[in-house]
N, C-alpha and C positions, 0 to 999 in steps of 0.2 A: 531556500532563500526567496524573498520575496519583491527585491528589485535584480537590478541590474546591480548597482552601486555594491550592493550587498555580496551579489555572485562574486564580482572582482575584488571587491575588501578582505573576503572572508573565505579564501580559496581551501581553510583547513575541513570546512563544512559540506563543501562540492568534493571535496575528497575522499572523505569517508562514508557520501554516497554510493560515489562509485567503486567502493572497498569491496560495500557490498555485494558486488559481484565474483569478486574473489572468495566471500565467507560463500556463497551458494555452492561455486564450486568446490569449498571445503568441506561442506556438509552432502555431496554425492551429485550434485547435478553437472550435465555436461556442460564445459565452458557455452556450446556452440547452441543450447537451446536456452543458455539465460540470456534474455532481454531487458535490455535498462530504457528505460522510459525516461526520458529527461526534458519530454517537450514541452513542460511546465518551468522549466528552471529560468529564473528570473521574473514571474509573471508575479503578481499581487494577489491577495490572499481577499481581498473584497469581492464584494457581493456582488453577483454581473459580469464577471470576468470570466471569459471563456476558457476553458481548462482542455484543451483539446488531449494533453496526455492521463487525466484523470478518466478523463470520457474513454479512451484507447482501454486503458488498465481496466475498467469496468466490464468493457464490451468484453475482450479476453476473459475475465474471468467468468463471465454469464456463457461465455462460449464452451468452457470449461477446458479452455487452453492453457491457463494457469496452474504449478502445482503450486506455488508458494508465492508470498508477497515477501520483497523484504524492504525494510525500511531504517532510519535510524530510531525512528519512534511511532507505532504504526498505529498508536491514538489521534497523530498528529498529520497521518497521512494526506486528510482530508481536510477544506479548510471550515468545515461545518461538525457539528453531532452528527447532524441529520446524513450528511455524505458518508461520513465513519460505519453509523449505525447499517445503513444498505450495503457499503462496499463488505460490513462484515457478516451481512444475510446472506450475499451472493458468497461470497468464500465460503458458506456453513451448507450452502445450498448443490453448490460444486466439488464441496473437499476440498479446498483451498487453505492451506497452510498462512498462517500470518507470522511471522519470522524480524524479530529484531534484536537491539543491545539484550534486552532483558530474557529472553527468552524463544521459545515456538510455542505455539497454539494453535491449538485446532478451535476452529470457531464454533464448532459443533459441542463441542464439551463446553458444559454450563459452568464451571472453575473458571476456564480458560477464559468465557467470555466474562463475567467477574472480574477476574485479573485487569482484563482490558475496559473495565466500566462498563461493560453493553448485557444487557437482560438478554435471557435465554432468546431463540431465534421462536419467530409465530409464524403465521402464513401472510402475513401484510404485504410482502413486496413478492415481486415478479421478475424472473430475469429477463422476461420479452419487451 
């Protein structure tokens, strides 16, 4: 969601974010090490907007703290290409599962990244 108005209009959508933590633990993770990230929730999807839970989700995964991302749409995770494409080098870079409606993928497998739009992984980015 990308206002406020939006959060409280549309409470069936802040819902099945946080389902998502119930599918994680369905699929083997312990309740007590999944982490929902929600400190973006309400902010705007514009350019210049400080994303302090996208920057969190990144740092974690570069850290290689992360075993999976989930999402409801995890091409949509980010509000650029350009965010998508890094968030999904560092997941390919860490072994970072990417996990939503449609499916898992491993961002390392060149299919998987496909499925998700994004060309095989190069050496361009850096998780430091």
């Amino acid at each position: 969601q990308s206002s406020m108005a939006q959060v409280r209009g549309h409470t069936e959508s802040a819902a099945r974010q946080y389902a998502l933590e119930d599918e994680a633990v369905r699929l083997g993770w312990a309740r007590g090490d999944v982490l929902v990230i929600d400190t973006d929730l309400g902010l705007s999807g514009r350019w210049g907007v400080a994303r302090a839970g996208f920057t969190e989700l990144v740092t974690r995964v570069c850290s290689g703290e992360v075993g999976a991302i989930f999402g409801i749409e995890i091409s949509r995770l980010a509000r650029s290409n350009a965010e998508v494409a890094r968030l999904m080098e560092f997941a390919s870079i860490t072994q970072t599962l990417l996990i939503d409606a449609d499916g898992v993928y491993d961002p390392r497998d060149v299919n998987d990244r496909m499925l998700l739009g994004r060309s095989p992984p190069s050496a361009r980015w850096n998780c430091t």
